[in-house]
N, C-alpha and C positions, 0 to 999 in steps of 0.2 A: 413214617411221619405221623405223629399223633395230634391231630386237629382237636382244641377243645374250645367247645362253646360255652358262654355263656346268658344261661336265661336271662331275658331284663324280668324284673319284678314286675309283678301283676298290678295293676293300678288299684288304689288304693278307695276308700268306702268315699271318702269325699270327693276326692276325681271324679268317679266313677258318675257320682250324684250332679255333679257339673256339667258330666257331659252331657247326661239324661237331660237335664233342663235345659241345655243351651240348645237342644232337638226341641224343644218343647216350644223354645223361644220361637226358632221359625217356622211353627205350624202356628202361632199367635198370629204373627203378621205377615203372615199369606193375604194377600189380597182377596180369593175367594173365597176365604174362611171368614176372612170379616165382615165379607157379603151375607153370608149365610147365617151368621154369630146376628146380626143385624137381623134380620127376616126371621129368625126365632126368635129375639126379644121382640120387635114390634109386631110378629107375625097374627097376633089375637089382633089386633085393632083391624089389620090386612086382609085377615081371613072372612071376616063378615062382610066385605067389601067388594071381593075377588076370589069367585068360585075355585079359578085357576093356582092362585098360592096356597086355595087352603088346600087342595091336593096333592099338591109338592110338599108343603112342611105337615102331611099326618105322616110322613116318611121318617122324618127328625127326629131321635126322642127328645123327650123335654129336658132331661138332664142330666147330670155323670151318672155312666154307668156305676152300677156298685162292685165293688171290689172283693174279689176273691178272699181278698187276705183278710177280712172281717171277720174271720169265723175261729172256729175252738174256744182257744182258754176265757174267761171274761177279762175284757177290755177297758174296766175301771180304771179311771186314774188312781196312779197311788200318790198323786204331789207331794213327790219324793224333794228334799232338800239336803243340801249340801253335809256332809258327815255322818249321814243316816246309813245303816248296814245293811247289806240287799243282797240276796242270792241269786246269781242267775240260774233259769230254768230250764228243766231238762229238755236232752235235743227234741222227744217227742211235743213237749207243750208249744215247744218255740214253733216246730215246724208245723204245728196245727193252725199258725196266725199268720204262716206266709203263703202268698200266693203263688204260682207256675215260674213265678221271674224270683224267686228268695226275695221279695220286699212286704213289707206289712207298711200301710198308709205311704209309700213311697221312696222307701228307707231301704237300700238292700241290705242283710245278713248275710256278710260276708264269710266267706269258708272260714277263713283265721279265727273268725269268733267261736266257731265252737267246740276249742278249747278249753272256754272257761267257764261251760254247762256245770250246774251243781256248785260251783265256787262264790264263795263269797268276797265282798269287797262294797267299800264305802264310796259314795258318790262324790263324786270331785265339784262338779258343777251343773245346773241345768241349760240347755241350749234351748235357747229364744231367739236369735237373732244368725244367721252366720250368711258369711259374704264371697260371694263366688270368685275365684279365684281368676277362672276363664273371664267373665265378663266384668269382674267387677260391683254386680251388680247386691243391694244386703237384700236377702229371703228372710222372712219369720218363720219359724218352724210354730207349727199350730199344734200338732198332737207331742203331749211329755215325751220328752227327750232328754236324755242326763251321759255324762259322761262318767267313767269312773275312775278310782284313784288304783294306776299303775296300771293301764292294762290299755295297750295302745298298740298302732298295727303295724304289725313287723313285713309289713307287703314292700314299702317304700323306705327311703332312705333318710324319712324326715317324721318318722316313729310321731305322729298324729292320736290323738285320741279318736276313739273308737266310739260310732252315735250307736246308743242302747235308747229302746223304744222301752215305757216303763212297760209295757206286755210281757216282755223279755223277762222282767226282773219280779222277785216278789221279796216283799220286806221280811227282815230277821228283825227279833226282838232284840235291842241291844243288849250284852251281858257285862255286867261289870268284872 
C-alpha cells in the first residue's frame, strides 16, 4: 500500500507578517510592559527624585534597538510610482539588506522571491495602508513598499501579491 502525503503550502508573506504582529500585539498590552513603557517615558522627571528608579532604568535602553537589516546597498528611496520599470536586484545586494530572520525594516524575503533577482517588471501599486486579516486591524506601512505587476506568490491558494521594499528594486530607464 502506497500512502501519499500531501504538503500544505508554506504561509504566505502576508500571513506570515500577521502573525509576527499579532505576537507583537500581546507584548504591547502586557501589564508589565506598560509598567516599564511608563517608567521609561517619565523615568527623567523619577530619576532626580528617587535614587532607587534611577538605578533600575540605567538598565533600560532608551530606544529601539537598531536593526541588522540596515546595512549594505544604499537605502534611498526611490518614490517609485505606478507604471515605472524597475529591476529587481541581485540575490547578493538583497541579501546584504536583510537581517538573521530574511526581513529588511520588518518585511520578510520570502524563498519564492528569489526567483525574480535580475528580472524586470513594472510596478502595479504602492502599499501605504494594509489591513490585517487576523485582527482586523489597518497598519500603515512607513518605509516604500510597491507591489509589482504579475508577480505574486505561488505559497498559497489565493496567489497574493508579493511586498517588495524599494531596496529590493532599482529603477531601469524606460525604453520606448
Amino acid at each position: 500500500m502506497v500512502v501519499c502525503t500531501v504538503d500544505e503550502p508554506e504561509p504566505c508573506q502576508f500571513v506570515e507578517d500577521e502573525v509576527a504582529s499579532f505576537a507583537e500585539l500581546d507584548k504591547r498590552t502586557d501589564p508589565v510592559r506598560i509598567c516599564w513603557r511608563w517608567l521609561k517615558h517619565h523615568g527623567t522627571f523619577l530619576r532626580y527624585r528617587y535614587s532607587a528608579i534611577d538605578s533600575l532604568l540605567r538598565g533600560i535602553p532608551a530606544g529601539k534597538p537598531a536593526s541588522a537589516g540596515h546595512k549594505g546597498i544604499g537605502t534611498k528611496d526611490l518614490n517609485l510610482n505606478p507604471g515605472e520599470l524597475v529591476e529587481v536586484r541581485s540575490e547578493e545586494e538583497i541579501r546584504s539588506t536583510l537581517d538573521r530572520r530574511n526581513r529588511y525594516r520588518g518585511l520578510i524575503f520570502m524563498p519564492a522571491m528569489w526567483q525574480f533577482c535580475g528580472k524586470r517588471f513594472r510596478v502595479y501599486k504602492k502599499v501605504v495602508d494594509i489591513k490585517l486579516e487576523t485582527t482586523g486591524h489597518m497598519r500603515r506601512i512607513m518605509s516604500p513598499t510597491v507591489f509589482l505587476e504579475g508577480v505574486t506568490c505561488n505559497r498559497c491558494d489565493r496567489e497574493c501579491y508579493c511586498f517588495w521594499k524599494e531596496a529590493w528594486l532599482k529603477r531601469v530607464p524606460d525604453q520606448a
